[in-house]
C-alpha positions, 0 to 999 in steps of 0.5 A: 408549372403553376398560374404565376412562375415565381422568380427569386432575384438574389443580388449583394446590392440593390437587385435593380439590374437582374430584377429588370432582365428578369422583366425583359425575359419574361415579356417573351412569355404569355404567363403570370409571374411575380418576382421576388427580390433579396438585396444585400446577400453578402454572406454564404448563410444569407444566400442558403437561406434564401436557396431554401425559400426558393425550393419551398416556393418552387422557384427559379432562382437568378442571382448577381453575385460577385463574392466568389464564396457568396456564389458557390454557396447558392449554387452548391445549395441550389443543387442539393435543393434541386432548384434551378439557377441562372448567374447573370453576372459571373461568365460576364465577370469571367470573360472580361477578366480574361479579356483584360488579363486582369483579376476583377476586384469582388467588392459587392454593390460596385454597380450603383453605388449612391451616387446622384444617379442612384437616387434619381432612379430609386425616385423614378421607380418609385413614381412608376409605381404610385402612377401605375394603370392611371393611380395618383392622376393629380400628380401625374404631370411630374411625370418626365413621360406617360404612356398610354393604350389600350388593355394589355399593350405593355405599358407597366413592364415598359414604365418600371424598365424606362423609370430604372433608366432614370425617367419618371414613367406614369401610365394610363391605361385607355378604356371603351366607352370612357374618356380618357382622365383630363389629368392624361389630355391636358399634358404637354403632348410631347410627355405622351406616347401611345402604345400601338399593337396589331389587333390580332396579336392583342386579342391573343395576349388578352385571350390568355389572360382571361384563360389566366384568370378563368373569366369567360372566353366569350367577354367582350374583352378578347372579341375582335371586333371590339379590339379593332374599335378601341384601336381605332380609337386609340388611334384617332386620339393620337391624332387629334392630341398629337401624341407620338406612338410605338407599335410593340407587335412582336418586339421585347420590352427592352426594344421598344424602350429603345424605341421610345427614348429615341422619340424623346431623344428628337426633343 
Protein backbone atom coordinates (compact mmCIF):
# COMPACT_ATOMS: atom_id res chain seq x y z
CA UNK A 1 0.00 0.00 0.00
CA UNK A 2 1.12 3.14 -0.59
CA UNK A 3 1.85 6.68 2.34
CA UNK A 4 -2.00 7.86 1.55
CA UNK A 5 -4.88 4.92 0.63
CA UNK A 6 -7.02 6.32 -2.06
CA UNK A 7 -10.72 5.84 -1.55
CA UNK A 8 -13.18 6.64 -4.26
CA UNK A 9 -16.71 7.19 -3.09
CA UNK A 10 -19.28 6.50 -6.17
CA UNK A 11 -22.98 7.40 -5.27
CA UNK A 12 -26.29 8.57 -7.59
CA UNK A 13 -26.56 11.32 -5.02
CA UNK A 14 -24.98 13.39 -2.81
CA UNK A 15 -22.20 10.60 -1.49
CA UNK A 16 -22.86 12.48 2.27
CA UNK A 17 -23.75 8.64 3.68
CA UNK A 18 -20.68 6.33 1.97
CA UNK A 19 -18.46 9.39 2.29
CA UNK A 20 -18.92 9.54 6.27
CA UNK A 21 -18.76 5.33 6.54
CA UNK A 22 -15.91 5.64 4.83
CA UNK A 23 -14.65 8.04 7.46
CA UNK A 24 -15.60 5.89 10.42
CA UNK A 25 -13.89 2.75 8.94
CA UNK A 26 -11.01 4.27 8.35
CA UNK A 27 -10.61 5.76 11.85
CA UNK A 28 -9.75 2.26 13.04
CA UNK A 29 -6.47 2.66 10.69
CA UNK A 30 -3.35 4.52 12.02
CA UNK A 31 -2.70 5.81 7.88
CA UNK A 32 -3.10 8.58 5.88
CA UNK A 33 -6.08 8.42 3.22
CA UNK A 34 -7.71 10.73 1.22
CA UNK A 35 -11.24 10.22 -0.10
CA UNK A 36 -12.50 11.16 -3.42
CA UNK A 37 -15.75 11.44 -3.88
CA UNK A 38 -18.18 11.20 -7.46
CA UNK A 39 -21.99 12.52 -6.74
CA UNK A 40 -24.53 12.17 -9.26
CA UNK A 41 -23.24 8.73 -11.47
CA UNK A 42 -26.71 7.77 -12.95
CA UNK A 43 -25.42 6.32 -16.06
CA UNK A 44 -23.34 2.65 -16.67
CA UNK A 45 -20.81 5.00 -18.72
CA UNK A 46 -20.50 7.35 -15.96
CA UNK A 47 -19.83 4.54 -13.53
CA UNK A 48 -17.13 2.89 -16.06
CA UNK A 49 -15.25 5.76 -16.24
CA UNK A 50 -15.07 6.42 -13.14
CA UNK A 51 -14.10 2.37 -12.22
CA UNK A 52 -11.16 3.18 -14.86
CA UNK A 53 -9.86 6.23 -12.56
CA UNK A 54 -9.75 4.10 -9.82
CA UNK A 55 -7.65 1.49 -11.24
CA UNK A 56 -5.10 4.51 -12.52
CA UNK A 57 -5.12 5.60 -8.82
CA UNK A 58 -5.24 2.27 -7.16
CA UNK A 59 -8.01 2.44 -5.48
CA UNK A 60 -10.72 1.03 -3.18
CA UNK A 61 -13.75 1.85 -4.60
CA UNK A 62 -17.12 2.31 -2.46
CA UNK A 63 -20.31 2.71 -4.05
CA UNK A 64 -24.24 3.58 -3.11
CA UNK A 65 -26.02 2.78 -6.12
CA UNK A 66 -29.68 1.83 -6.38
CA UNK A 67 -29.83 1.69 -10.43
CA UNK A 68 -29.50 -2.18 -10.53
CA UNK A 69 -27.93 -1.31 -14.12
CA UNK A 70 -25.58 1.57 -12.64
CA UNK A 71 -24.39 -1.05 -10.07
CA UNK A 72 -23.58 -4.04 -12.10
CA UNK A 73 -21.77 -1.71 -14.34
CA UNK A 74 -19.26 -0.98 -11.58
CA UNK A 75 -18.65 -4.13 -10.56
CA UNK A 76 -18.73 -6.04 -14.05
CA UNK A 77 -15.96 -3.01 -14.81
CA UNK A 78 -14.23 -3.19 -11.53
CA UNK A 79 -13.48 -6.98 -12.13
CA UNK A 80 -12.06 -6.57 -15.23
CA UNK A 81 -9.87 -3.52 -13.93
CA UNK A 82 -9.00 -5.65 -10.92
CA UNK A 83 -10.19 -2.87 -8.60
CA UNK A 84 -11.59 -3.73 -5.20
CA UNK A 85 -15.43 -2.85 -4.40
CA UNK A 86 -17.50 -2.40 -1.50
CA UNK A 87 -21.60 -1.96 -2.25
CA UNK A 88 -22.74 -0.09 0.87
CA UNK A 89 -26.08 0.09 0.06
CA UNK A 90 -27.30 -3.11 -2.06
CA UNK A 91 -27.34 -6.31 0.40
CA UNK A 92 -29.04 -3.58 2.70
CA UNK A 93 -31.68 -2.83 -0.09
CA UNK A 94 -31.96 -6.69 -0.64
CA UNK A 95 -32.57 -7.81 2.93
CA UNK A 96 -35.13 -5.25 3.58
CA UNK A 97 -36.86 -5.92 0.20
CA UNK A 98 -37.21 -9.39 1.29
CA UNK A 99 -38.06 -8.80 4.76
CA UNK A 100 -41.04 -6.64 3.50
CA UNK A 101 -41.82 -8.83 0.43
CA UNK A 102 -41.73 -5.61 -1.29
CA UNK A 103 -39.82 -4.48 -4.68
CA UNK A 104 -37.75 -1.44 -3.74
CA UNK A 105 -38.56 1.75 -6.03
CA UNK A 106 -34.50 2.28 -7.62
CA UNK A 107 -34.97 5.92 -7.88
CA UNK A 108 -31.81 7.57 -7.20
CA UNK A 109 -31.04 10.48 -4.77
CA UNK A 110 -34.35 9.18 -2.62
CA UNK A 111 -32.10 9.70 0.67
CA UNK A 112 -31.69 13.32 0.92
CA UNK A 113 -33.47 14.81 -1.22
CA UNK A 114 -33.77 18.97 -0.86
CA UNK A 115 -35.22 19.09 1.70
CA UNK A 116 -34.75 21.88 4.79
CA UNK A 117 -32.98 19.27 6.46
CA UNK A 118 -30.39 18.77 3.34
CA UNK A 119 -29.40 22.22 3.44
CA UNK A 120 -28.90 22.52 6.81
CA UNK A 121 -26.38 19.88 6.74
CA UNK A 122 -24.70 21.07 3.55
CA UNK A 123 -24.18 24.47 5.51
CA UNK A 124 -22.82 22.43 8.70
CA UNK A 125 -20.40 20.80 6.71
CA UNK A 126 -19.43 23.66 5.00
CA UNK A 127 -18.72 25.49 8.46
CA UNK A 128 -16.75 22.03 9.65
CA UNK A 129 -14.66 23.09 6.90
CA UNK A 130 -13.63 26.68 7.05
CA UNK A 131 -13.24 26.28 10.80
CA UNK A 132 -10.92 23.23 10.80
CA UNK A 133 -7.48 23.09 13.09
CA UNK A 134 -8.61 26.59 14.72
CA UNK A 135 -9.17 28.49 10.65
CA UNK A 136 -11.71 31.71 10.63
CA UNK A 137 -11.77 32.17 14.50
CA UNK A 138 -13.77 35.46 13.99
CA UNK A 139 -16.87 33.67 13.16
CA UNK A 140 -16.35 30.82 15.29
CA UNK A 141 -19.17 31.60 17.85
CA UNK A 142 -21.71 30.66 15.08
CA UNK A 143 -20.65 27.69 15.78
CA UNK A 144 -23.56 25.14 17.38
CA UNK A 145 -20.25 23.49 19.08
CA UNK A 146 -16.15 23.57 19.20
CA UNK A 147 -14.24 20.68 19.97
CA UNK A 148 -11.19 21.13 21.33
CA UNK A 149 -7.68 18.97 22.67
CA UNK A 150 -4.42 18.36 22.03
CA UNK A 151 -2.59 17.21 18.63
CA UNK A 152 -3.82 14.27 17.27
CA UNK A 153 -7.10 13.72 19.62
CA UNK A 154 -9.77 13.18 16.53
CA UNK A 155 -11.12 16.19 16.28
CA UNK A 156 -11.40 16.74 12.50
CA UNK A 157 -12.92 13.46 11.60
CA UNK A 158 -15.40 13.95 14.52
CA UNK A 159 -16.36 17.62 13.57
CA UNK A 160 -17.29 16.69 9.69
CA UNK A 161 -19.29 13.25 11.22
CA UNK A 162 -21.19 15.65 13.71
CA UNK A 163 -21.60 18.59 10.95
CA UNK A 164 -23.13 15.60 8.48
CA UNK A 165 -25.82 15.19 11.29
CA UNK A 166 -26.60 18.90 11.08
CA UNK A 167 -24.37 20.65 13.82
CA UNK A 168 -21.97 23.38 12.71
CA UNK A 169 -18.61 21.91 14.23
CA UNK A 170 -15.44 24.14 14.62
CA UNK A 171 -12.39 22.81 16.29
CA UNK A 172 -9.29 24.23 17.82
CA UNK A 173 -6.68 22.64 18.19
CA UNK A 174 -4.77 23.23 22.00
CA UNK A 175 -0.65 23.58 21.74
CA UNK A 176 2.20 23.53 24.48
CA UNK A 177 3.51 26.51 25.18
CA UNK A 178 0.56 28.76 23.72
CA UNK A 179 -2.56 30.09 24.91
CA UNK A 180 -5.32 28.62 23.78
CA UNK A 181 -7.35 31.86 21.08
CA UNK A 182 -9.55 34.28 23.02
CA UNK A 183 -12.17 33.48 20.18
CA UNK A 184 -12.35 29.46 21.84
CA UNK A 185 -12.04 30.89 25.82
CA UNK A 186 -14.83 33.49 25.54
CA UNK A 187 -17.45 30.84 24.10
CA UNK A 188 -20.32 29.94 25.90
CA UNK A 189 -18.68 26.98 27.80
CA UNK A 190 -21.71 24.60 27.03
CA UNK A 191 -20.52 24.98 23.16
CA UNK A 192 -17.06 23.23 24.16
CA UNK A 193 -16.01 20.03 24.66
CA UNK A 194 -12.51 18.89 25.20
CA UNK A 195 -11.22 15.68 23.65
CA UNK A 196 -9.64 13.58 26.22
CA UNK A 197 -6.92 10.37 25.00
CA UNK A 198 -4.77 8.29 27.36
CA UNK A 199 -1.45 9.43 26.84
CA UNK A 200 -0.02 6.20 25.60
CA UNK A 201 -2.35 5.63 23.02
CA UNK A 202 -1.40 9.36 22.01
CA UNK A 203 1.96 8.94 21.77
CA UNK A 204 1.41 5.95 19.51
CA UNK A 205 -0.89 7.47 17.09
CA UNK A 206 1.69 10.54 16.98
CA UNK A 207 4.62 8.25 16.47
CA UNK A 208 3.15 6.94 13.39
CA UNK A 209 2.41 10.19 12.31
CA UNK A 210 5.89 11.26 12.32
CA UNK A 211 6.92 7.87 10.81
CA UNK A 212 4.07 9.20 8.05
CA UNK A 213 5.71 12.05 7.54
CA UNK A 214 9.55 10.91 7.68
CA UNK A 215 10.21 13.71 10.68
CA UNK A 216 12.46 12.59 13.45
CA UNK A 217 11.25 10.14 15.78
CA UNK A 218 13.17 11.88 18.55
CA UNK A 219 10.85 15.38 18.30
CA UNK A 220 9.41 16.45 21.29
CA UNK A 221 5.97 15.81 19.79
CA UNK A 222 5.84 12.05 20.33
CA UNK A 223 8.11 12.39 23.97
CA UNK A 224 6.11 11.00 26.74
CA UNK A 225 6.74 13.23 29.07
CA UNK A 226 5.88 16.06 27.01
CA UNK A 227 2.56 14.19 26.05
CA UNK A 228 1.64 13.67 29.71
CA UNK A 229 2.05 17.60 30.22
CA UNK A 230 -0.36 19.05 27.63
CA UNK A 231 -2.81 16.51 28.86
CA UNK A 232 -2.38 17.82 32.02
CA UNK A 233 -2.89 20.92 30.67
CA UNK A 234 -5.75 20.27 28.69
CA UNK A 235 -7.02 19.12 31.76
CA UNK A 236 -6.62 21.96 34.20
CA UNK A 237 -8.16 23.99 31.22
CA UNK A 238 -11.33 22.04 31.56
CA UNK A 239 -11.33 22.81 34.52
CA UNK A 240 -11.19 25.96 35.17
CA UNK A 241 -13.67 27.03 31.96
CA UNK A 242 -15.72 24.42 32.65
CA UNK A 243 -15.88 22.67 29.46
CA UNK A 244 -17.34 19.22 29.23
CA UNK A 245 -14.77 16.13 27.88
CA UNK A 246 -14.89 12.78 26.27
CA UNK A 247 -12.21 10.39 26.38
CA UNK A 248 -11.75 8.75 22.72
CA UNK A 249 -9.26 5.98 23.78
CA UNK A 250 -9.95 3.27 21.89
CA UNK A 251 -13.48 4.04 20.64
CA UNK A 252 -14.76 4.78 16.67
CA UNK A 253 -15.41 7.93 15.54
CA UNK A 254 -19.24 7.11 15.34
CA UNK A 255 -19.09 6.22 19.13
CA UNK A 256 -17.64 8.82 20.67
CA UNK A 257 -20.27 11.43 18.50
CA UNK A 258 -22.65 9.42 20.04
CA UNK A 259 -21.07 10.35 23.21
CA UNK A 260 -20.68 13.85 22.53
CA UNK A 261 -24.36 14.77 21.36
CA UNK A 262 -25.75 12.84 24.58
CA UNK A 263 -23.67 15.88 26.36
CA UNK A 264 -25.46 18.16 24.16
CA UNK A 265 -28.77 16.20 24.35
CA UNK A 266 -28.54 17.08 28.74
CA UNK A 267 -28.74 20.85 27.77
Amino acid sequence: MTDRAEIFVVSDGTGETASASVRAAMAQFQTSFRVRTFPDTRSEAQARRVVTRAAQAGALLVFTLVDGRVARAVIEEAAECGVPVVDLLGGLVSQVARHLRAEPRGKPGLLHGFSSEYFKRVEAVEFAVRHDDGADLHTLSQADLVLTGVSRTSKTPLSIYLAQRGLKTGNVPLLPGIEPPRELLDLDPSKVVALLVSSETLVDVRRARIRALGASPYAAYVDPAVVVEELRHERRLISERGWRSVDVTGRAVEENAARILELLDRD
